[in-house]
C-alpha positions in Angstrom: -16.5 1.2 -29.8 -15.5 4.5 -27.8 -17.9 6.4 -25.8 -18.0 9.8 -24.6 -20.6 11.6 -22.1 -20.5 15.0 -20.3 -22.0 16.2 -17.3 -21.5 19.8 -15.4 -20.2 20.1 -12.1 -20.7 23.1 -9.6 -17.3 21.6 -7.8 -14.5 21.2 -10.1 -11.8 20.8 -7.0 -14.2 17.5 -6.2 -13.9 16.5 -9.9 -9.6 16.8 -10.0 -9.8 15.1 -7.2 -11.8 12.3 -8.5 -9.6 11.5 -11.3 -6.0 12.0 -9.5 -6.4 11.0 -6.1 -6.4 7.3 -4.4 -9.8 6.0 -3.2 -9.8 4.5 0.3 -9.6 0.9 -1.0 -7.5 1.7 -4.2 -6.0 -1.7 -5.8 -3.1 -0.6 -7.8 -2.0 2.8 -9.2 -5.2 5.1 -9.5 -4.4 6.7 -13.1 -1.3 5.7 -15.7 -1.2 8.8 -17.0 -2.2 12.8 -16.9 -1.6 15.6 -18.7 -3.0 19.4 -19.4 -3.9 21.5 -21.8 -4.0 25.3 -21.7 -1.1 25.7 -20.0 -2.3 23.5 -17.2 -0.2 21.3 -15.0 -1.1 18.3 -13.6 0.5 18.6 -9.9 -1.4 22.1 -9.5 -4.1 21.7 -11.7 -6.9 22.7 -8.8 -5.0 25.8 -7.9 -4.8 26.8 -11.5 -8.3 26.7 -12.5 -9.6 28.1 -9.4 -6.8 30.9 -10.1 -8.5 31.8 -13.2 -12.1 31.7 -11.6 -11.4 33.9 -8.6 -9.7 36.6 -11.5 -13.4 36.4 -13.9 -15.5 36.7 -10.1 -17.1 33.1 -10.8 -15.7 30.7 -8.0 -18.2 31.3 -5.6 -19.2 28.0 -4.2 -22.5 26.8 -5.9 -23.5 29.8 -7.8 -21.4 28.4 -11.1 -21.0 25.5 -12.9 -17.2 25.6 -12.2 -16.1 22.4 -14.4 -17.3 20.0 -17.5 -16.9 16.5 -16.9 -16.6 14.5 -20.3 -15.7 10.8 -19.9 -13.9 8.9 -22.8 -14.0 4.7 -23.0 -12.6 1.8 -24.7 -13.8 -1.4 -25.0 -11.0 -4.1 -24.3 -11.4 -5.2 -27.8 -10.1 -1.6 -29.1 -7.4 -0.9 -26.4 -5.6 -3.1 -24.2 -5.7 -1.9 -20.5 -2.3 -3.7 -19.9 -0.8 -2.4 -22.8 1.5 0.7 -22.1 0.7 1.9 -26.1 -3.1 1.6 -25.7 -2.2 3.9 -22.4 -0.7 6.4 -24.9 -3.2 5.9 -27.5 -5.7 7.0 -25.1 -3.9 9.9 -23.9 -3.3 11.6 -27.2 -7.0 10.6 -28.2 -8.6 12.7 -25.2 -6.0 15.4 -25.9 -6.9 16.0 -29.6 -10.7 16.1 -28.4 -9.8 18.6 -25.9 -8.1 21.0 -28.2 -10.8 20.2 -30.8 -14.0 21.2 -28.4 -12.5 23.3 -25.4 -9.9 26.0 -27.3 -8.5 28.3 -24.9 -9.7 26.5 -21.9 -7.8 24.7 -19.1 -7.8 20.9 -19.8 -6.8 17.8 -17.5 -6.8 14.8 -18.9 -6.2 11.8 -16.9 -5.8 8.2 -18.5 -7.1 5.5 -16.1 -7.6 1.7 -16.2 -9.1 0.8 -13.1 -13.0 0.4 -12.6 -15.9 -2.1 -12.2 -15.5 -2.6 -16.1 -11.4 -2.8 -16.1 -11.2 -1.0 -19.5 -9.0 1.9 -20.4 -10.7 5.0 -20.2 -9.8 9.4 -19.9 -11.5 11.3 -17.1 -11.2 14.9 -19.0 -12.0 17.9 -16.7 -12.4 21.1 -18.3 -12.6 24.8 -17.1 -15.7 26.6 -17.3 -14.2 30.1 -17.5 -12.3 30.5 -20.2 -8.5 31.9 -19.5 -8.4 35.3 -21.3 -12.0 36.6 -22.0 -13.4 34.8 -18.6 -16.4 33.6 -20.5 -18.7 30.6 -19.2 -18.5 27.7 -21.5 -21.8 27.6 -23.5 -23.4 24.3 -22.4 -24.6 23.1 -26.2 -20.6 22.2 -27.1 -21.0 19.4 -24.7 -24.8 18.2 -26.2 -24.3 15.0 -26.4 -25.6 14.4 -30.0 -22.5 17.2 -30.9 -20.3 15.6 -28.7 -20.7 12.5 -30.3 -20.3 13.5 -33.7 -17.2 16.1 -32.9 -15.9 12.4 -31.0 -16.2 10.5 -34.1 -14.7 13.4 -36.1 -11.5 13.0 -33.9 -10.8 9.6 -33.9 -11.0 9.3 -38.0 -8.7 12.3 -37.9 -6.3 10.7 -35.4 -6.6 7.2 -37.4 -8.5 4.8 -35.0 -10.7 3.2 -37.1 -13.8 2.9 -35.6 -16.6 -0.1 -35.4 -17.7 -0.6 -39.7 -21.6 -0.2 -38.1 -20.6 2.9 -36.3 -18.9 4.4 -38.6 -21.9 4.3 -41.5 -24.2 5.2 -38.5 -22.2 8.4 -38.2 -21.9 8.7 -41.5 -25.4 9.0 -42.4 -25.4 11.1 -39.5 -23.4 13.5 -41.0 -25.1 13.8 -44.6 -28.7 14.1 -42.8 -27.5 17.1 -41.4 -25.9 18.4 -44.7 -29.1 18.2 -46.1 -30.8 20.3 -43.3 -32.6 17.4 -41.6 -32.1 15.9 -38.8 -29.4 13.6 -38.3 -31.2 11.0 -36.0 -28.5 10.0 -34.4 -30.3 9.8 -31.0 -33.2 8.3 -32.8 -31.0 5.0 -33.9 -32.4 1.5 -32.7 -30.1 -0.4 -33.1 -28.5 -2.6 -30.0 -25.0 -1.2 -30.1 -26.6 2.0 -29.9 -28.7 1.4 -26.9 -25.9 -0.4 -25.3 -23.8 2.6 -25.7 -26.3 5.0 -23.9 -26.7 2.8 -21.5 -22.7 2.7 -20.8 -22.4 6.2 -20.7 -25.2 6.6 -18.1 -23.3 4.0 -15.7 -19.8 5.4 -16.3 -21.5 8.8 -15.4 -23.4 7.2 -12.2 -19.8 5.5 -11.0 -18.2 9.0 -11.2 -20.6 10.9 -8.9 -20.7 8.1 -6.5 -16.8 8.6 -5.8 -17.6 12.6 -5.9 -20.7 11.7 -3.2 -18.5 9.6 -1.4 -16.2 12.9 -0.8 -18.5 14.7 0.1 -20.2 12.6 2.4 -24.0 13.0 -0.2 -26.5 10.2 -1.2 -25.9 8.2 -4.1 -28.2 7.6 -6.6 -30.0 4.7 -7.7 -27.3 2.4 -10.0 -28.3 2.9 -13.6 -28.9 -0.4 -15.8 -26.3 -1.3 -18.0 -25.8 -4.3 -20.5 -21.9 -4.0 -20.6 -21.8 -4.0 -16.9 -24.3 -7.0 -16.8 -22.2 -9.1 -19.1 -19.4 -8.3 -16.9 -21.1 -9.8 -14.0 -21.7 -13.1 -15.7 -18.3 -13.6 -17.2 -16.9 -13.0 -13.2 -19.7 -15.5 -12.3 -18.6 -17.9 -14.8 -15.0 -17.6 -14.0 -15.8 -18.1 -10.5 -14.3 -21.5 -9.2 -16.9 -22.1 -6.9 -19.0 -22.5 -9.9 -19.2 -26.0 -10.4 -23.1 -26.5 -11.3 -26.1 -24.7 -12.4 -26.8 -24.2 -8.2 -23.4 -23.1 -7.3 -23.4 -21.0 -10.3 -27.1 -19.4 -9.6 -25.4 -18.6 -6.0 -22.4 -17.5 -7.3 -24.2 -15.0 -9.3 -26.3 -13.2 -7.0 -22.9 -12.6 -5.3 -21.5 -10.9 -8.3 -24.7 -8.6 -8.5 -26.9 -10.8 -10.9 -29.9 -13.0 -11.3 -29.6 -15.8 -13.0 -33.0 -18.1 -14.3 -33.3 -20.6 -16.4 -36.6 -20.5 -18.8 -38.4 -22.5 -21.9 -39.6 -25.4 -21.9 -36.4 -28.2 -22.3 -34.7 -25.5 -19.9 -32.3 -24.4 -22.2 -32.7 -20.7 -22.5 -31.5 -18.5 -19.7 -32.6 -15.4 -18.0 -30.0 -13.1 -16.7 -31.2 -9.7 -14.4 -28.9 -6.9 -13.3 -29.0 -6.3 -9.4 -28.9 -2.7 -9.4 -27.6 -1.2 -6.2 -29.5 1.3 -4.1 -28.4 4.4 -2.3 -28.1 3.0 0.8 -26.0 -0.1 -0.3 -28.6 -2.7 -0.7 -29.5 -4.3 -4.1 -32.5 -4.7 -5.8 -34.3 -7.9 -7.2 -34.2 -7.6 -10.8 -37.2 -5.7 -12.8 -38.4 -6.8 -15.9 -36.6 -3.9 -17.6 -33.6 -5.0 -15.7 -33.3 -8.6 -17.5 -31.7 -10.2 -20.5 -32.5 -13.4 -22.5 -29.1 -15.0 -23.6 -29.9 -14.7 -26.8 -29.6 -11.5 -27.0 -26.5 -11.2 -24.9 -24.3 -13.0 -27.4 -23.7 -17.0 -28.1 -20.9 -16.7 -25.1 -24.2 -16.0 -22.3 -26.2 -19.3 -23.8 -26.5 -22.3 -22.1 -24.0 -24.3 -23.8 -21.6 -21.6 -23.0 -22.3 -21.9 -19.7 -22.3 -26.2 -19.4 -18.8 -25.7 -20.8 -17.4 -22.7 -18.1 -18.9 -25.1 -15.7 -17.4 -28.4 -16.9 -14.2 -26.6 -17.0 -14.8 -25.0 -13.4 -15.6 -28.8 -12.0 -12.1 -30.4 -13.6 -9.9 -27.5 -12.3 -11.7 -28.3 -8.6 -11.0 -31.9 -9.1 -7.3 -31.5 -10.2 -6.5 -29.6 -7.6 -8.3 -31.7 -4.9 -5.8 -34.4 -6.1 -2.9 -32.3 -5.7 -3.6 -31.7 -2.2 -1.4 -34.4 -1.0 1.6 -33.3 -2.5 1.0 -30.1 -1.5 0.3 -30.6 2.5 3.9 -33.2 2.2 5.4 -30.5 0.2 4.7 -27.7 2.9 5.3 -29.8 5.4 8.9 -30.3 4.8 9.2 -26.4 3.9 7.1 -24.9 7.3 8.9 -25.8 10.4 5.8 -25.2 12.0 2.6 -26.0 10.1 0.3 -24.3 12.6 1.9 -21.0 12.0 -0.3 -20.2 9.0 -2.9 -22.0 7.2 -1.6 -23.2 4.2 -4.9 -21.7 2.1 -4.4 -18.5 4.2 -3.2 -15.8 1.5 -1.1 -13.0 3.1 0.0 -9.7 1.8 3.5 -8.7 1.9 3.7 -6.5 4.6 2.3 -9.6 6.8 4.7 -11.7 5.9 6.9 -9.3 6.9 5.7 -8.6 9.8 5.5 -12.2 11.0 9.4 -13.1 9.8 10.3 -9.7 12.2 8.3 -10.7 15.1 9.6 -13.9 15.2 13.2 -13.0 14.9 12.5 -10.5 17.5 11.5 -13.1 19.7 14.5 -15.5 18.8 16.4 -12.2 20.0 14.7 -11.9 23.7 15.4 -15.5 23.9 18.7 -15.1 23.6 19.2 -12.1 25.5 17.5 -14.2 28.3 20.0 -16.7 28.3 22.8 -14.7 28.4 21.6 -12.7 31.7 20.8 -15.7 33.7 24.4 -17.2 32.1 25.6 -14.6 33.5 24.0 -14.5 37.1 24.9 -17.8 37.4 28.6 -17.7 36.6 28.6 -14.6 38.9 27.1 -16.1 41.9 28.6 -17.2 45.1 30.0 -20.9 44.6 30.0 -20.9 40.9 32.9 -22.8 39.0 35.0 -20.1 36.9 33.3 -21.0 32.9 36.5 -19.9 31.5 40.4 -21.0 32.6 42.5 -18.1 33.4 45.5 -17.8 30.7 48.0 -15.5 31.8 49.3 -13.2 30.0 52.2 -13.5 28.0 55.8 -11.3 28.5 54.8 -9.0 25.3 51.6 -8.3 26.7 52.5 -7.5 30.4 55.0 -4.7 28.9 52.8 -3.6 26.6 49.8 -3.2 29.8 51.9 -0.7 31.8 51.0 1.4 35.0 51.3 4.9 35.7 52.0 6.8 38.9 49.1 7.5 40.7 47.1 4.0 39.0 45.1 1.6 40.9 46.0 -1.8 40.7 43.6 -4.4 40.7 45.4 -6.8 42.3 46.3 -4.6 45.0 42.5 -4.1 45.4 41.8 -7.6 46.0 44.2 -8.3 48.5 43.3 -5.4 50.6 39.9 -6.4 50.1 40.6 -10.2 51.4 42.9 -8.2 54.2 39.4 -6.7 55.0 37.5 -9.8 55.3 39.9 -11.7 57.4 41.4 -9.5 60.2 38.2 -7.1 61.0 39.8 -6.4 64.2 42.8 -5.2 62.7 41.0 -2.9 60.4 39.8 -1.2 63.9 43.1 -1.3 65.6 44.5 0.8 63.0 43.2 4.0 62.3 46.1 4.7 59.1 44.9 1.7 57.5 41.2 2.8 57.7 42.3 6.0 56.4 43.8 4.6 53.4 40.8 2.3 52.7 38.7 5.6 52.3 40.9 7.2 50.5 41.3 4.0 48.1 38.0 2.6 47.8 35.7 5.7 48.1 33.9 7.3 44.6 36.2 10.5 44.3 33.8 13.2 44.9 29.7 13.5 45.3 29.3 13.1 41.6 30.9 10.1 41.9 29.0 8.7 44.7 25.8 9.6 42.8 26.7 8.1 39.5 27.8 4.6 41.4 24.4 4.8 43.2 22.5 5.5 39.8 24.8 2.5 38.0 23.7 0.0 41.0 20.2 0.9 40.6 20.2 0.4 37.1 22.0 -3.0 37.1 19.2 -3.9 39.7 16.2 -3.5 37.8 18.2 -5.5 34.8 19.2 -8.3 37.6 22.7 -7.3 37.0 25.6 -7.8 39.9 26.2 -4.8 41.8 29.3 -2.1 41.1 31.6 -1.7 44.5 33.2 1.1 45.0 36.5 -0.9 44.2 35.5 -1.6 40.3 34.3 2.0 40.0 37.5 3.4 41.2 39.9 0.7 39.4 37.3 1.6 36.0 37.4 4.8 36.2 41.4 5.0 36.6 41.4 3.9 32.7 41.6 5.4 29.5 39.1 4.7 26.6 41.4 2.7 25.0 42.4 0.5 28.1 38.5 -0.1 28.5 38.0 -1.3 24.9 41.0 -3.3 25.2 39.5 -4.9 28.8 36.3 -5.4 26.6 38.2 -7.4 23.9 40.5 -9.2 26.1 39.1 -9.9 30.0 41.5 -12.1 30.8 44.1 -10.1 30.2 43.2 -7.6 33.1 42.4 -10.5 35.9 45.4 -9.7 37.9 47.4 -6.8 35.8 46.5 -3.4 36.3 46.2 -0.9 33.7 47.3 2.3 32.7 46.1 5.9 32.9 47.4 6.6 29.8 49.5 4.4 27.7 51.3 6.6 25.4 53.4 7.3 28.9 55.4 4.5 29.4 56.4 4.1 33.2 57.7 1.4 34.6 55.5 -1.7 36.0 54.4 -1.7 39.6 56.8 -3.6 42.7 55.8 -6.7 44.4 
């Protein structure tokens, strides 16, 4: 059974916002689909109709009803919110009533599913000025006894067959007002009817909530509706906490509804809708507020209920069973069981998070390790970790020297030269000369760069750079580096080459 209501709105930039845009706690995708009519387009829909109102003088802030808000619904039964064709069904339904009632106007009408009630459902937002002429939409098109009809006039043209005690209500409607009397279609009685009023007032209350919450306004007092009330129940009943009438009556008032039972064998059942008040609280149920089973439907009565409950109670005790397998089970899976709960649902991006923290810990481990590896094999004392493998003939003609090179071993033995005869170091003024000149940074940029490399290497607990290993890595060529990286023990007691596209011939002994 389709519903459609209509309500003005001074802000229609609030009300395109409303239907397109994410709400803070959005599950899922806000709308499935959205399209315009008039010319309108969906990705600049506010700019468009604000266009048009700035060109007729009538988008001053307050002083106009700047939009029409008409909401169109589907019970589940009709249209399957998980069904892309009901989607599409929807979509051309609210576009065929938008061309019907609101001709030369710009439309936007979104198709949504989400909701308290989960049901498909079209926000359509319409332009008060018209494009052309710039005139105000005449408020009686969207009376709802007119909206109504012109609703019910759409759908048989578009072939959804309406409910069989609808349709003859609208049809009498209609030839009523042939006649020249009244149709008295708002003066109808029936359940369905009331149920549907009271549907449309909630879907219009759960609208301008979202538009308040914008804003930063009050909300108004939650409207009672029946639909929403059996909603409440079903989520109650489905609830797996709900294993007996208490736990039921519990889980209830935590789904927003009151549940009593009443008559004398205790059979018959009271159910009251918890209506929420602007400040967030909710209300104990009024009398006008509750519902007796029976007239909720045979799925709301008490042996309805005995069996959600029975059914509620064998799941819980099935699954207490399985617990044993299932703490084995992750047991052999979790290396460590303390890491998470097992119970503990997590989100994606959490698990995500955890797997990267902990290989980023695994990482700084390692990297640990390796430095004080390291410092260890460097210091004084420590055994050589690796066995030095000279280099085969090939390789010492392919690692040639230049004129000019430094050779590493020639820097070791005047270092140990150093060490053991200090007094001859003194003695010999040429030989101290030729230490500076061989060991020294070349240049104040080069001092400074050594000091900045030792300083570094300090703070990282690295060994400290001598002036020697500067000198003898500074003497190579990019390629003679990347080839040291590769291959260290190649360069323990050969020295390289400045450039080794010159060949020149090795160093003497």
């Amino acid at each position: 059974m389709p519903v459609v209501v209509a309500s003005a709105s001074r802000s229609g930039h609030a009300l395109i916002s409303y239907a397109l845009d994410d709400k803070p706690d959005q599950q899922g995708e806000r709308y499935v689909m959205a399209s315009g009519v008039g010319g309108l387009l969906v990705s600049v829909a506010k700019q468009q109709m604000r266009d048009v109102r700035k060109k007729w003088g009538k988008d001053k802030p307050g002083a106009f009803v700047q939009a029409y808000h008409v909401i169109e619904s589907f019970a589940k039964d009709e249209l399957d919110p998980d069904d892309p064709d009901s989607w599409m069904t929807a979509q051309r339904l609210g576009r065929a009533l938008a061309e019907d009632r609101f001709p030369g106007r710009q439309v936007l009408i979104v198709t949504q599913r989400d909701g308290k009630t989960g049901c498909v459902h079209n926000h359509i937002v319409v332009n008060s000025v018209e494009t052309k002429t710039g005139r105000s939409l005449d408020s009686s098109i969207v009376m709802h006894s007119r909206l109504v009809e012109a609703h019910e006039r759409v759908l048989e043209a578009e072939g959804f067959e309406q409910r069989a005690d609808l349709k003859k209500a609208f049809s009498d409607a209609t030839e009523r007002r042939e006649r020249g009397e009244p149709s008295g279609l708002r003066r109808g009685d029936s359940s369905q009817r009331s149920e549907l009023r009271e549907f449309q007032r909630y879907l219009m209350w759960e609208a301008d909530s979202d538009i308040a919450d914008e804003f930063g306004a009050a909300h108004k007092t939650e409207p009672f509706s029946s639909t929403v009330l059996k909603s409440r129940i079903e989520q109650a009943l489905a609830d797996p906490a709900a294993i007996d009438w208490a736990s039921f009556v519990d889980a209830g008032r935590e789904h927003g509804i009151h549940v009593q039972q009443r008559g004398k064998k205790g059979r018959g059942i009271s159910y009251g809708m918890l209506r929420e008040h602007p400040d967030g609280t909710r209300a104990e149920a009024a009398a006008s507020d509750r519902r007796r089973c029976s007239s909720l439907g045979a799925g709301f009565e008490m042996d309805a209920v005995d069996l959600a409950l029975a059914r509620n109670s064998a799941a819980l005790q099935s699954s207490v069973s399985l617990l044993p397998v299932v703490a084995s089970t992750v047991k052999m899976v979790l290396p460590d069981p303390q890491h998470r709960p097992a119970q503990q649902k997590s989100s994606l991006k959490e698990r995500m998070r955890a797997a990267l923290k902990e290989v980023d810990e695994q990482a700084n481990a390692e990297t640990r390790r390796m430095i004080a590896d390291y410092k260890t094999a460097k210091a004084p004392g420590a055994e050589p970790q690796r066995p030095f493998e000279a280099p085969t003939q090939v390789e010492q003609s392919a690692i040639v020297c230049s004129p000019g090179a430094v050779s590493l071993s020639a820097l070791r033995d005047a270092s140990s030269t150093r060490e053991e005869s200090p007094t001859a170091r003194k003695t010999s003024p040429e030989s101290a000369a030729s230490e500076a000149i061989l060991f020294a940074p070349r240049g104040e940029g080069d001092t400074e760069k050594l000091r900045k490399m030792n300083e570094r290497n300090r703070q990282l607990g690295l060994p400290v750079v001598s002036p020697e290993q500067f000198a003898a890595t500074k003497a190579m060529t990019p390629q003679q580096r990347k080839l040291r990286l590769d291959h260290p023990e190649l360069f323990n007691d050969i020295a390289p080459a400045m450039n080794p596209r010159k060949q020149a011939p090795l160093l003497g002994d």
